[in-house]
C-alpha positions, 0 to 999 in steps of 0.5 A: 900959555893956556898950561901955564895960566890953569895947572901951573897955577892950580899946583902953585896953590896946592903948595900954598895951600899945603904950606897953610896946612903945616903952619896952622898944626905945628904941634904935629905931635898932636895929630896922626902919627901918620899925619906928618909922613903924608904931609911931607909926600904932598909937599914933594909931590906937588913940588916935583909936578911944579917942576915937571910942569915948567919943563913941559912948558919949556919944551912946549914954547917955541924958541928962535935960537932952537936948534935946527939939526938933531946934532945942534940940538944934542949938542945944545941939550948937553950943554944945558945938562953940564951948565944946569946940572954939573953933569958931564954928557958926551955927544957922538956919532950923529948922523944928519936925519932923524924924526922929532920923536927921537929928540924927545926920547932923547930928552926924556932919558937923559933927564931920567938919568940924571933925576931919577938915576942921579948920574953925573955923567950921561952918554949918547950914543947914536949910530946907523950901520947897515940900515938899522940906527941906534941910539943908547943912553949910558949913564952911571947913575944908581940904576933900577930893577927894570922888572919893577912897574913904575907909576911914571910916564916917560918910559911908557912915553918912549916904548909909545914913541919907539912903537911907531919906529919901523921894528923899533925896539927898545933895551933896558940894561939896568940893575940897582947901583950899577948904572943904566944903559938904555937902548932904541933900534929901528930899521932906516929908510935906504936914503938916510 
């Protein structure tokens, strides 16, 4: 609530605030050739904060109908991928124990693949054999040159979460417009 009712607000007044910009100069010809460029990136930088904000706060809020299991959880997140966005997800081999970490890295790379990698078809693969359990985020999407920095937080987010795993370990495999496949290992306790 407290997100919603302090940042969600703020950025909303951001964009007011950037739209008053643009209406008040339309002979944007007049001002820095520059001008215009920035204008457009504060535009789309305040937009994409509005929407990543929501998606916090959805994550955030509590829901009675939330899934209780890792795969009713799967399952229900491919099916909002397929309704939300037109993208198809497949969801196998899921065994019966994992940790509240491994569902928001799940959410953080299939919604990387779709927003940023714009996949139309994501698969997770989630496997355990010989106490080690894996899970990979294939997708078709243009793909990236994990060797470049990024400025964003998810994957930072997942290396952080997956450095609490016993021996987690985490696999990029990508290449620009060849698709990414993203892999998490870690060692299992001998009861899962």
């Amino acid at each position: 609530r407290d997100l919603h009712d302090t940042v969600k607000q703020n950025l909303f007044a951001l964009g007011l605030q950037l739209a008053a910009i643009r209406n008040k100069h339309k002979s944007i010809s007049e001002l820095p050739a520059d001008f215009e460029n920035n204008l457009v990136e504060a535009e789309s930088i305040a937009r994409e904060a509005q929407h990543d904000l929501v998606e916090i706060i959805d994550q955030l809020r509590p829901s009675e109908d939330a899934p209780k299991t890792l795969g009713a959880f799967l399952m229900s997140s491919a099916e909002s991928l397929e309704t939300r966005l037109a993208t198809k997800v497949s969801v196998m081999n899921v065994p019966p124990l994992m940790e509240i970490d491994l569902l928001r890295i799940i959410r953080e790379l299939t919604t990387n693949a779709v927003r940023h990698g714009h996949a139309d078809l994501v698969d997770l693969v989630l496997s355990s054999r010989s106490g080690i359990a894996q899970l990979s985020v294939i997708d078709n999407g243009q793909g990236f040159d994990p060797a470049k920095q990024s400025d964003g937080l998810g994957l930072k987010s997942v290396e952080h979460r997956i450095s609490t795993f016993p021996n987690g370990e985490l696999r990029i495999d990508a290449e620009p417009n060849m698709g990414t496949r993203i892999t998490v290992s870690w060692s299992q306790a001998s009861d899962t």
